[in-house]
N, C-alpha and C positions, 0 to 999 in steps of 0.2 A: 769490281768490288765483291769481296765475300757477303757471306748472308752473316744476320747481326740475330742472338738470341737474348734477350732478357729474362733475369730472372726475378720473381717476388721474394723480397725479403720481409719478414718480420720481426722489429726489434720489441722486445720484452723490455719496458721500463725496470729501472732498477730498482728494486726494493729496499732501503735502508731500514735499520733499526729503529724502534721511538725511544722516547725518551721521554724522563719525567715532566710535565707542564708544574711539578709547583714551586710555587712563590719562592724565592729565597731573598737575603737578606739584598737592601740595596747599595752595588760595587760602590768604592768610593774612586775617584778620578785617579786615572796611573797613568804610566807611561805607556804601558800599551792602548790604553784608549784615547790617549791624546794623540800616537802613534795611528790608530783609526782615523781620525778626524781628520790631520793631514791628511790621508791617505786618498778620503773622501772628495776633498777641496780640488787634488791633482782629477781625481778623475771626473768632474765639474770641466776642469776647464779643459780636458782632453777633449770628451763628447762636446765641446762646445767649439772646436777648433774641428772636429769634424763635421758637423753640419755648418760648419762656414765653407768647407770644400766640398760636400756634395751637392750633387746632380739634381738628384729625385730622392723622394723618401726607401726608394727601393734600395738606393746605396748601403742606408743606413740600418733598416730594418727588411732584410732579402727577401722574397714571396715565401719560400717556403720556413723561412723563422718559425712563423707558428703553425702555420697549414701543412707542413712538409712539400715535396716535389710529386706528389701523387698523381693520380688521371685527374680530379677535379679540384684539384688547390689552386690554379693559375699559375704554379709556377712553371720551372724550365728544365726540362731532361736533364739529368747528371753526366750524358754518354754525347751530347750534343756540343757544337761549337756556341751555341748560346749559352752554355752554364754559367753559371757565376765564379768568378774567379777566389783566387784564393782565398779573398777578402771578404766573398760574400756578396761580390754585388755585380749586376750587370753594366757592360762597359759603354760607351757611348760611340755610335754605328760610325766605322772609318770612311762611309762612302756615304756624297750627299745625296738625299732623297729628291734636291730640286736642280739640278745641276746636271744633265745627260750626257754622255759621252757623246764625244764628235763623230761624229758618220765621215765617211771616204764616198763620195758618189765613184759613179761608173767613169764620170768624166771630169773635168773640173769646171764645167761651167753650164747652167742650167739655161737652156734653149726657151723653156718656156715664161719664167722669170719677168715679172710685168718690169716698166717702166722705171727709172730713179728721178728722184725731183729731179735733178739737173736735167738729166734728156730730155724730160716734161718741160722743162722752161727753157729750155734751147731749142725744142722743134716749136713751141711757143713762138718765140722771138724770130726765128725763120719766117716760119708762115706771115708776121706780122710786117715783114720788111718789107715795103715798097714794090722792090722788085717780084713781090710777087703776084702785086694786085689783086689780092683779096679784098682789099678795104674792112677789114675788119674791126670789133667791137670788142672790147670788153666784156664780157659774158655780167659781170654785177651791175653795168650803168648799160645795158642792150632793152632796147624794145623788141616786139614780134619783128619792126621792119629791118631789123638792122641785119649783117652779116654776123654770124658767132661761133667761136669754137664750142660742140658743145663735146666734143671728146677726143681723146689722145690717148692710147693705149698700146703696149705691145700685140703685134701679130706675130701668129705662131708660122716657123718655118715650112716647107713643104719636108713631108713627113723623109722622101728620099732625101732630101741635103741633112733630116735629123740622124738619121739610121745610121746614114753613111759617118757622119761626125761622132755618134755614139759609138757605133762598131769598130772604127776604127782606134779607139781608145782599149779596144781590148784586148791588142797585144795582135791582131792581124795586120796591121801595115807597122811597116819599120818605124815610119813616122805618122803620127797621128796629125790627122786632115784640120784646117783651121778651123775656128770657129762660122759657119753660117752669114750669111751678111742678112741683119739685123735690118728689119721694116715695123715700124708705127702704123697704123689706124689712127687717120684722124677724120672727123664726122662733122661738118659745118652746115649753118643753119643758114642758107641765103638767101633771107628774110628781104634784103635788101637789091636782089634783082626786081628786075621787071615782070619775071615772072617767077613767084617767090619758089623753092626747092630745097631740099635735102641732100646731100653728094658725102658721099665714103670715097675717101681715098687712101692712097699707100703714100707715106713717105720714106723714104730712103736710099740709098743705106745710110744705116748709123754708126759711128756718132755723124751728126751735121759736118757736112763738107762740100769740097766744091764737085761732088759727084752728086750728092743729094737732091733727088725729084721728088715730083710731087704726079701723080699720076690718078686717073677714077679708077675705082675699085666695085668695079661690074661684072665679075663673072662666078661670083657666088650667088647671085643675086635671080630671078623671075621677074623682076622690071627694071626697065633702065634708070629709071627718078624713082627718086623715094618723096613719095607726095607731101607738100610743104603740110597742108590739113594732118599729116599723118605723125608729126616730127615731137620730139621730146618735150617735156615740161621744163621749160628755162628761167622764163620771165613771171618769176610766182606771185609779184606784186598786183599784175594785170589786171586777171581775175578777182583778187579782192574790190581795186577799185572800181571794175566796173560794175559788180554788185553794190556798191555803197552808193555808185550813180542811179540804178536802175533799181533798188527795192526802198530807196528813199521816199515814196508817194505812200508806199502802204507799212512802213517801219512803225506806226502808232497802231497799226491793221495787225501786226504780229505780236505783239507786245500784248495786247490786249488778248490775244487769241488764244496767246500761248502761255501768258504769267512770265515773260521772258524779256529783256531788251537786246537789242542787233542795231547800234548806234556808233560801232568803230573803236568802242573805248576796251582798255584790256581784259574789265570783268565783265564784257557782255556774256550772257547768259544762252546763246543762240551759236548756232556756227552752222555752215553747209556742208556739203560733201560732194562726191560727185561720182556716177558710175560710167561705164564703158562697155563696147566700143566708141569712140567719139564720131567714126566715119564708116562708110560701105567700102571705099572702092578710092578715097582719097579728094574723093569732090567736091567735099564738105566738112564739117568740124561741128560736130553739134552735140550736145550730150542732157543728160537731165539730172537735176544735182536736186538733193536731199537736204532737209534741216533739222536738226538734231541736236537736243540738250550740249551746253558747253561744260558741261564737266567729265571725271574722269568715266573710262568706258563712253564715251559718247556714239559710239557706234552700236551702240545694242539703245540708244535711247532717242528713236525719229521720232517727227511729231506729224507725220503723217501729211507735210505739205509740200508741193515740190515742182519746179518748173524746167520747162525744154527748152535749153539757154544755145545762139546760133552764135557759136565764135570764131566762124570761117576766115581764112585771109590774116592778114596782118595788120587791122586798124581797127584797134577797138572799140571806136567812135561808131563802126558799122555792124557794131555787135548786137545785139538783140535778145529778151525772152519771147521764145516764140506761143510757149504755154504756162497757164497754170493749174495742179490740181487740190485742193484741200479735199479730204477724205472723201475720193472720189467723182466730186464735183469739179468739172471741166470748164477752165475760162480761157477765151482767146487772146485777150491781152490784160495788162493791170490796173486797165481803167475799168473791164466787163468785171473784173474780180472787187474793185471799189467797189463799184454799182450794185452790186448783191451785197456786201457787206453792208452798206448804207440804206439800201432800200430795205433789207429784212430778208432779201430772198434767200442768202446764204445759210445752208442751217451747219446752224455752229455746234460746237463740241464743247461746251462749258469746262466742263469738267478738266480740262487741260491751261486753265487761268490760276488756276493756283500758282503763286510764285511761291510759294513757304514748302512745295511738294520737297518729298527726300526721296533723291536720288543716290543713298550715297551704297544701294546694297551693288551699285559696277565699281565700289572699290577694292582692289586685291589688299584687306585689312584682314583682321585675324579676327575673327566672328566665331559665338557657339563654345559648347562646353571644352574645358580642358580634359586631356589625354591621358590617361594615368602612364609617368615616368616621361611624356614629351618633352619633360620644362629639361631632360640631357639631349646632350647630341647624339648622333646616332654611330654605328661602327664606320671606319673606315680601310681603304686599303694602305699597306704601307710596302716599301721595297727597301726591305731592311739592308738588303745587301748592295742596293743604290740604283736607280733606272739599269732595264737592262735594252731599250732599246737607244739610240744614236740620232744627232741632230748636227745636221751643219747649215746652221741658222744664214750664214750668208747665201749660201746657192739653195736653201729652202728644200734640205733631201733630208729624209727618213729610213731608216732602216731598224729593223728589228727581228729577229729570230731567222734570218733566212729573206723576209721582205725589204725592197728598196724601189724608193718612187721618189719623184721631184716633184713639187709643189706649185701651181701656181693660180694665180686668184686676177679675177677679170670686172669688168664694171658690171655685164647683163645678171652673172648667174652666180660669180665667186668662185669656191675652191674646185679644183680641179687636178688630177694627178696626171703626170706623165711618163713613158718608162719604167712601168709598174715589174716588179722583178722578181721569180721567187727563187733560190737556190741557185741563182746567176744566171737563168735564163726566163728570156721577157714573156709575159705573161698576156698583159693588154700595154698599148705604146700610148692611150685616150682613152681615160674614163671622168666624166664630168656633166654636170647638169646642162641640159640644152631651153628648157621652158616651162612652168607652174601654169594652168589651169585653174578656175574655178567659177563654175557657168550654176549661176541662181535660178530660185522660178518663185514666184510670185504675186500674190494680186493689187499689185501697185508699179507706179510707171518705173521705178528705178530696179526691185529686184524680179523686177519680169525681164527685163532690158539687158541688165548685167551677166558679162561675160569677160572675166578676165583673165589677162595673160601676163602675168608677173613680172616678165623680163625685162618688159617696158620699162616701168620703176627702175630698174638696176639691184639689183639682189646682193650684188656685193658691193653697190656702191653704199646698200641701205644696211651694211653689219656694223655694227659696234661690239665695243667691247666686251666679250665673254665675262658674266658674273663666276669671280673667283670663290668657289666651296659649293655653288648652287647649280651653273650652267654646267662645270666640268669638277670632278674629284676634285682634294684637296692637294692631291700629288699632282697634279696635269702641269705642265708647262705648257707656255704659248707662244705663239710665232705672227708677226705682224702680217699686214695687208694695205697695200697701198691702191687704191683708185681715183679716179679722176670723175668732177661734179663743176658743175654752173658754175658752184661757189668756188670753185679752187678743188686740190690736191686734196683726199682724205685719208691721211692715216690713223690707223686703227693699231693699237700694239698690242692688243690681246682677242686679235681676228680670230684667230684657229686653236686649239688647243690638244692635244696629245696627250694620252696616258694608258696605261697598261692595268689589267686587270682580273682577276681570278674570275671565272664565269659561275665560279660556285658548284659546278658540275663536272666533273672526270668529262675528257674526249673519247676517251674508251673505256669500259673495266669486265670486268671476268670473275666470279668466283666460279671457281673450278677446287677439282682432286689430284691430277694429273701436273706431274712436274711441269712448269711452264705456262699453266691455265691461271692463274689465280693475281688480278696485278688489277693495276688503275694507272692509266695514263692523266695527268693534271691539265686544265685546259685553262688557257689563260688567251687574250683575246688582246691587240692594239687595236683602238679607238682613236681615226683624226676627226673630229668636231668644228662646223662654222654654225652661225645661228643668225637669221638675218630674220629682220622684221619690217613688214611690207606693210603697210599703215593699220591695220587693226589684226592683222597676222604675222608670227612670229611662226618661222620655217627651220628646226634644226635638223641638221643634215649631216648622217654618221658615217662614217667607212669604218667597218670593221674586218681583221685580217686576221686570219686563223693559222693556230702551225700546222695542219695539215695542210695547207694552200688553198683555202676558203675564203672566198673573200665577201661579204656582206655588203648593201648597200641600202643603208635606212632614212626615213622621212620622217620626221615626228614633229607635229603642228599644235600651236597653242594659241592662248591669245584670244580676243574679241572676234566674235563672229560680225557678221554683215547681218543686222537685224534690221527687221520690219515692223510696222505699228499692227499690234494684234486688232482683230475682231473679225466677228467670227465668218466672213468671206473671208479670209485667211483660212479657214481649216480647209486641210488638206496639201499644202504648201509649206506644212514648218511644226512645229509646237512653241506655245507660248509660256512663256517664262518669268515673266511677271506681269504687273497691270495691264500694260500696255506696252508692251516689248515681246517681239515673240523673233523666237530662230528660224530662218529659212532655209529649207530644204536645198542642197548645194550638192557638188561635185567638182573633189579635187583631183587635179590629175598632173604626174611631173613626169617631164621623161629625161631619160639620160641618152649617152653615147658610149658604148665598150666599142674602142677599135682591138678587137682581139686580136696577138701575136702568137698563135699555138704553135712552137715549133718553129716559128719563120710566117711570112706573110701569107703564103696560100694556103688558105685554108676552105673549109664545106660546110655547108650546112646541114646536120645530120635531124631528122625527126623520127622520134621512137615512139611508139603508141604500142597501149595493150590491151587484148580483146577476148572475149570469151569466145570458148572453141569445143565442139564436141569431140569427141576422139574417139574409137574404139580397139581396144587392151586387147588383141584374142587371149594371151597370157592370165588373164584375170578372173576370178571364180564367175559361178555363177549367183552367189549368195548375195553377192552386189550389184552384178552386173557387169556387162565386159565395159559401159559405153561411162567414158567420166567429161567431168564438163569442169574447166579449167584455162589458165589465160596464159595467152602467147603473147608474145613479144614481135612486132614487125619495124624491121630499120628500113627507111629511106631518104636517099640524098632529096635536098631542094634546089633544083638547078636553073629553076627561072627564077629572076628575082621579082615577076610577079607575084608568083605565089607564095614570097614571104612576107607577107604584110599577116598578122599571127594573130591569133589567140590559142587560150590555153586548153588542152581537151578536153572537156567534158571529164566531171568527177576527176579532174588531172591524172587522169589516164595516159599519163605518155608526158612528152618533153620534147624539148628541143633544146641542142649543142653544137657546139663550134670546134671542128675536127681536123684535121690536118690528116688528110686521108692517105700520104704519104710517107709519115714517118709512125710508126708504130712501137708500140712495148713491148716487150720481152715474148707478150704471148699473144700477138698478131693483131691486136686491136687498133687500131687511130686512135692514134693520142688526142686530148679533146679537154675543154671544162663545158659544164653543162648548165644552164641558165634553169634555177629553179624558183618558181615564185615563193614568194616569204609570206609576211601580213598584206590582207588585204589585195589582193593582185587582178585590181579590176582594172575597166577602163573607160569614157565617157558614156552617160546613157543617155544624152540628146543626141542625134546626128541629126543631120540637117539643118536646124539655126541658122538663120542668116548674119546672128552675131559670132557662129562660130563653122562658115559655111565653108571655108578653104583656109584659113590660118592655122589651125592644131588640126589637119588631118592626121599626125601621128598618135590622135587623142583615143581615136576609134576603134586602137589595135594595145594588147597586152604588149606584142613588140615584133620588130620588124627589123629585118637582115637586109639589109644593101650593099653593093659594089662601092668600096670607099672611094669617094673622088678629094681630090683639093678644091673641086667648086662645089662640093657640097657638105660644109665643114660643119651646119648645124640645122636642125631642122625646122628650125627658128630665128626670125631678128626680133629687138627690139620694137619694130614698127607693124610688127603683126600685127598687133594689138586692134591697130584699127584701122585695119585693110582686110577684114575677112573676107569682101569679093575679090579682091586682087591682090594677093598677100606679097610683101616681098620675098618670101621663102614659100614654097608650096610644093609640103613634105610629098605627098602624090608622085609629085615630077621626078625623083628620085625613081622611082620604079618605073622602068621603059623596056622591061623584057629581056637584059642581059644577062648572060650567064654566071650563074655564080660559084663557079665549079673550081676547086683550087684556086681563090682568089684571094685578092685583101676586103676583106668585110667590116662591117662592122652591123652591129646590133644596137637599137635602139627601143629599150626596153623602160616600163610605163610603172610608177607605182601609184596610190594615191589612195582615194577614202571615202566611200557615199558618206556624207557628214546629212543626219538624221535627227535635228536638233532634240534636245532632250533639256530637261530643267536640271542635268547635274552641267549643260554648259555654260549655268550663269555661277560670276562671270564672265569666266573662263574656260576655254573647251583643253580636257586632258590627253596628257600625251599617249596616258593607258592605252585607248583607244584608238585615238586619233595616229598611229603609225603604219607606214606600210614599207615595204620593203622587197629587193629579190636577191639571190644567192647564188653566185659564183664558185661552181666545184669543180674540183679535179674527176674526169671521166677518162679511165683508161690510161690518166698523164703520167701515173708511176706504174711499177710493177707491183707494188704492195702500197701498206697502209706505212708513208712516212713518217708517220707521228711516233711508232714505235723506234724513232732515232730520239728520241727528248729524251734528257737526262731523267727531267721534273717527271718520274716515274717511279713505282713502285711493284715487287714482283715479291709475293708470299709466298710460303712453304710450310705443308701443315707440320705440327710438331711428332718428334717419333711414340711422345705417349699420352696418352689423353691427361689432361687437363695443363698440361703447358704450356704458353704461346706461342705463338707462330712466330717464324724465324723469316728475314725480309733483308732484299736487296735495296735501296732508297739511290744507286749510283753514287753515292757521296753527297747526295744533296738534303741537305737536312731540312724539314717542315717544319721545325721545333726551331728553327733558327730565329734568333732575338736580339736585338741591340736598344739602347736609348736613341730613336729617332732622333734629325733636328725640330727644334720647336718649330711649328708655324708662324708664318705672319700673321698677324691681327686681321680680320677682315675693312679691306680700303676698296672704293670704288671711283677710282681716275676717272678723270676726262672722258668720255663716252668715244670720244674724236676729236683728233687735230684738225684743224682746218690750215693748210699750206696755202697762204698769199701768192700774188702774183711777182714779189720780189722774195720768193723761194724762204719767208720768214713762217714759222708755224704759230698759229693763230692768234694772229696779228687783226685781221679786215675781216672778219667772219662772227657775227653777233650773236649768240646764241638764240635770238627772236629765228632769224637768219637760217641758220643751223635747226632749227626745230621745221622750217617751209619747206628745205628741201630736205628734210627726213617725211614728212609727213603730206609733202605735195599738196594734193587738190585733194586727199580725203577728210581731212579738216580746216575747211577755208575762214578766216574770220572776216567779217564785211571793213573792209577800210584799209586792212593790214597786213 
């Protein structure tokens, strides 16, 4: 396109004659005034036949009517495709703003793709048949002793049968290779041996048939059993009732202590909690559980009393509190805790009998002065010209500007990408969250104790519904997620959400003099969003994808903290935030998996560091001196995969990248992208814990390169949680010395957050803050800066004489472009989640009492219920 000049005009109003203002005599009624009057009446009811057909009031009265089209009128260029048509008014946008074009994936069918109800209740119904001898239970009417499914999910191919099934769709074999034969993960609870256990197996191939096995699923794994003590939360009713058994002696003891009742009924005032690990090593089952105000935020509001409950085995009858402490007064059992109560030994805490106290500053309510102009909405973004990235909602693929990935979401950790793509060639084939962190400290039994590992929970078995205008833009579309719980099938149809967005800031710009220097590239950014919340934490988790091939990977955490009863053996451990609530000093830490594709699978580990260096100039006067002192650059390969276990250099002096040492760019470099930390790019500051003594050894390092294997798919299970001496995955073993020289790697890289309570987190901790992040760039991958291919670009040309404007290339794409958007829908808030019955009906047998136990587990128990 030519370059575009404007010129300023100025119009002179017209000056007319006056005329005399006096009085004359008063007309008498004629035909020409009667002539007016009609004339009057048609044009009433014209304007009124108009605003029956317009839009907006812009139709009717154009922006620049009375403002003109100036720089600050609001309205719309005259030289643009947004101007107002002949009539004056702006048209209504031919393309929808919530309606995305279909995407074309690479193949036509997505490999990673969880489960469909029906395969869920057909490999169901297998496993359940006789012939197979499970003896299996019903997972809603199951005790600890019984046998139970407690999961069913897709497993992902080995990456060779993916590759080869992918690549061959792109035009390299005459005929494209079948689809993969399809295996389930299912996970049973054999509550019901003699010797109770845990077992993963495969079943498959799918769909169910007469070739379909059922086989264990042992060589991902660092132990052969998965310790029955070590197994998921199923049977959520248990624990309530055996607290209703066992705190029943001293229920007048709490009530009175606390201004509180814990009697079973729905408005008791009291609830428990409970921290973790539950075990060492699988031998045992034991945990110490908390009590805490029963209203909302009740996790910022303990009452400082707490016991060490032994829930080993599978008979609850043989269940036990082995301790008790009220503000740190130690009793061996409930009758030594009476006994002080009764006798006077106890010294009590008066001050916490108030039942009239107000708790209600942990409600997220609108507190404190109004905002001058708050009571409007705020801007937002629009695509006038209609989404420009691509969705094909059934196989769960995205494309946009160059990028394309497939979708797919799991019970432990949720979303996940695979066949990540830029410009047609693969970029990483696995990028997804492997395990959450977050290890307390403390002067009390529960956040001294506490160490957790998110996965357990199921992170995407625990998403709901993305709030529409709040969790994601007003434009976002969304794309469902199906997983599998105790209670049945959960789907979620506003799991993930997607949208497009100006970043506010040019990707590149330049003023310059010199033809060709002076221009701004526009940087506009895709955003996929999941947001799971794990009982008093709420996890959002961003991918964002740049047009130069940037790819972003962010963590942003909100929500109630894990609070402790202030005073002042507390200092030092947290900051306190009201009365008697104070935040505890914590550490979160999440890690992922890039299996990078740079090029093709073999790839290196490149490390770049830079260092200060003295040098001497002979060249160089003497008035400074010959000797200068300045910093070098030193590359080197990492070819043992011992020594990738990483952190970041000092002052991030240096970096580390994923290179393909063998195919290079134009001007002899390894093609490569380079892993740079973003917010926050720490990593745990305990080592050693016995609660976190071999489970998150990936916690210890910013990130770490391995040789990919199929038996080492994550660097985490579920049952880590509470096997820190014996974990079933033990990241460590992954590094045994082998060479990682032109191989297939992957990187497993840490972000997360020293969380330093502060009184702005009551009471809620902000995402401001609380975000961390790392970034995936192109190093050496092009021969220049791509971005200078985008239209959405802009190139100035000073003018030939002073005070004219600048004359500019825009490629045809106008910034000035305008339409009448469609309206929005009103703000609704669906179902949170379906619950899928065991006769494939959606929420049918799923109560929302129900539905609230397994969203919130054992961190809000109520006694009875």
């Amino acid at each position: 396109m030519g370059f575009y000049s404007y010129k300023r005009v100025t119009v002179e109003p017209h000056v007319g004659s006056s005329k005399s203002n006096e009085p004359g005599p008063r007309p008498a009624i004629t035909i020409r005034n009667l002539f007016l009057v009609i004339s009057l009446f048609f044009n009433v009811l014209c304007f009124t036949f108009i605003l029956k057909r317009s839009n907006t009031e812009t139709e009717i009265f154009p922006p620049g009517l009375f403002f003109g089209n100036g720089k600050h009128s609001g309205g719309v260029s005259e030289t643009g495709p947004s101007s107002p048509n002949s009539k004056g008014r702006i048209e209504q946008c031919t393309f929808s703003q919530i309606h995305p074009r279909r995407a074309s994936p690479p193949a036509p069918v997505n490999l990673w793709a969880s489960l469909t109800i029906p395969e869920t209740r057909q490999i169901e119904s297998w496993l359940e048949a006789p012939a197979r001898n499970l003896n299996l239970t019903r997972s809603r009417h199951s005790v600890a002793s019984d046998n139970v499914i407690f999961l069913v999910e897709a497993y992902a191919p080995s990456k060779t049968d993916a590759l080869a099934f992918l690549d061959s769709h792109n035009g390299s074999l005459a005929s494209p290779l079948k689809v993969p034969e399809k295996f389930a993960r299912v996970t049973i609870h054999h509550g019901g041996w003699k010797e109770p256990v845990v077992k993963d197996y495969l079943v498959g191939p799918l769909p169910v048939g007469v070739n379909t096995v059922i086989k264990p699923l042992v060589d991902i794994y660092h132990r052969e059993d998965i310790p029955f003590n070590a197994r998921g939360l199923m049977q959520f009713s248990e624990l309530p009732k055996f607290l209703a058994k066992e705190v029943k002696p001293i229920m007048h003891v709490m009530e009175e202590l606390f201004g509180g009742t814990i009697r079973g009924d729905n408005n008791d005032t009291l609830v428990a909690g409970i921290s973790a690990p539950f075990s060492f090593d699988g031998s045992f089952r034991r945990l110490w559980m908390t009590w805490r105000r029963n209203t909302a935020g009740s996790f910022i509001l303990p009452v400082n009393f707490y016991q060490y409950v032994d829930m080993s085995g599978t008979d609850p009858s043989q269940w036990k509190i082995l301790k008790l402490v009220y503000h740190n007064q130690s009793f061996p059992t409930i009758q030594s805790f009476l006994d002080a109560f009764n006798n006077g030994t106890l010294i009590r805490h008066t001050e916490q009998s108030n039942s009239e106290a107000d708790y209600s500053w942990t409600q997220r309510k609108r507190i404190g002065p109004l905002r001058d102009l708050d009571h409007l909405p705020g801007p937002r973004s629009v695509s006038f010209a209609g989404l420009r990235y691509r969705v094909d909602r059934e196989q769960q693929y995205v494309s946009w500007m160059g990028w394309g990935m497939y979708l797919s979401f799991d019970r432990d950790m949720g979303l996940s990408f695979w066949d990540v793509r830029f410009r047609g060639d693969r970029i990483i084939y696995q990028l997804s969250p492997q395990e959450a962190i977050s290890q307390y400290a403390g002067n009390d039994p529960v956040q001294a104790t506490t160490a957790w590992l998110d996965r357990y929970f199921g992170m995407g078995a625990l998403v709901r519904n993305l709030i529409p205008y709040y969790d994601c833009p007003q434009e976002a579309i969304y794309l469902p997620a199906t997983t599998y719980s105790p209670l049945g099938i959960v789907v979620v149809e506003r799991a993930i959400c997607i949208f497009e967005q100006d970043t506010g800031k040019p990707l590149s710009r330049h003023f310059g003099y010199e033809e060709g220097e002076f221009g701004a590239v526009k940087s506009y950014v895709l955003t996929v969003r999941s947001t799971s919340t794990v009982g008093n934490y709420d996890y959002q988790f961003d991918y964002l994808f740049y047009l130069d091939g940037t790819v972003e990977v962010r963590v942003s955490a909100s929500g109630y903290m894990q609070g402790g009863y202030w005073n002042p053996s507390q200092d030092g451990y947290g900051s306190r935030i009201r009365d008697t609530s104070m935040g505890n000093i914590h550490d979160h830490v999440i890690n992922y998996k890039v299996d990078f594709d740079i090029a093709g699978t073999a790839n290196s580990l490149l490390k770049t560091t830079t260092k200060q260096e003295e040098v001497y100039h002979p060249w160089l006067d003497d008035d400074w001196g010959r000797n200068v002192l300045q910093q070098k650059l030193t590359k080197e390969y990492v070819t043992n995969e011992n020594d990738a276990l990483l952190k970041y250099p000092l002052n991030f002096q240096g970096g580390y990248s994923i290179v393909n040492q063998e195919v290079k760019n134009a001007w002899g470099y390894p093609k490569g992208y380079s892993i740079h930390p973003g917010y926050s790019p720490i990593h745990n500051t305990v080592v050693g814990s016995k609660r976190l003594l071999e489970n998150a050894n990936w916690a210890r390092y910013n990130l770490a390169v391995s040789l990919r294997k199929e038996s080492e798919p994550s660097s985490s299970s579920m049952w880590n949680l509470h096997l820190p001496g014996a974990p079933m995955v033990n990241f460590h073993r992954f590094f045994n010395g082998e060479n990682i020289t032109q191989q297939d790697l992957v990187a497993w890289i840490n972000v997360g957050m020293h969380h330093l309570p502060q009184a702005e987190d009551s009471p809620n901790t902000k995402t401001t803050i609380a975000t961390s992040s790392f970034v995936l760039t192109p190093l050496n991958y092009f021969d220049y800066d791509i971005s200078m291919e985008l239209r959405n670009a802009i190139l100035l040309r000073e003018p030939g004489r002073s005070g004219q404007p600048f004359s500019f290339d825009d490629n045809g794409v106008k910034q000035d472009y305008a339409c009448v958007p469609e309206p929005l829908s009103p703000f609704a808030y669906e179902k949170s989640a379906q619950w899928v019955d065991h006769l494939g009906g959606l929420g049918g047998s799923v109560s929302p009492d129900d539905a609230r136990r397994a969203s919130e587990m054992y961190l809000r128990v109520k006694v009875g219920v």
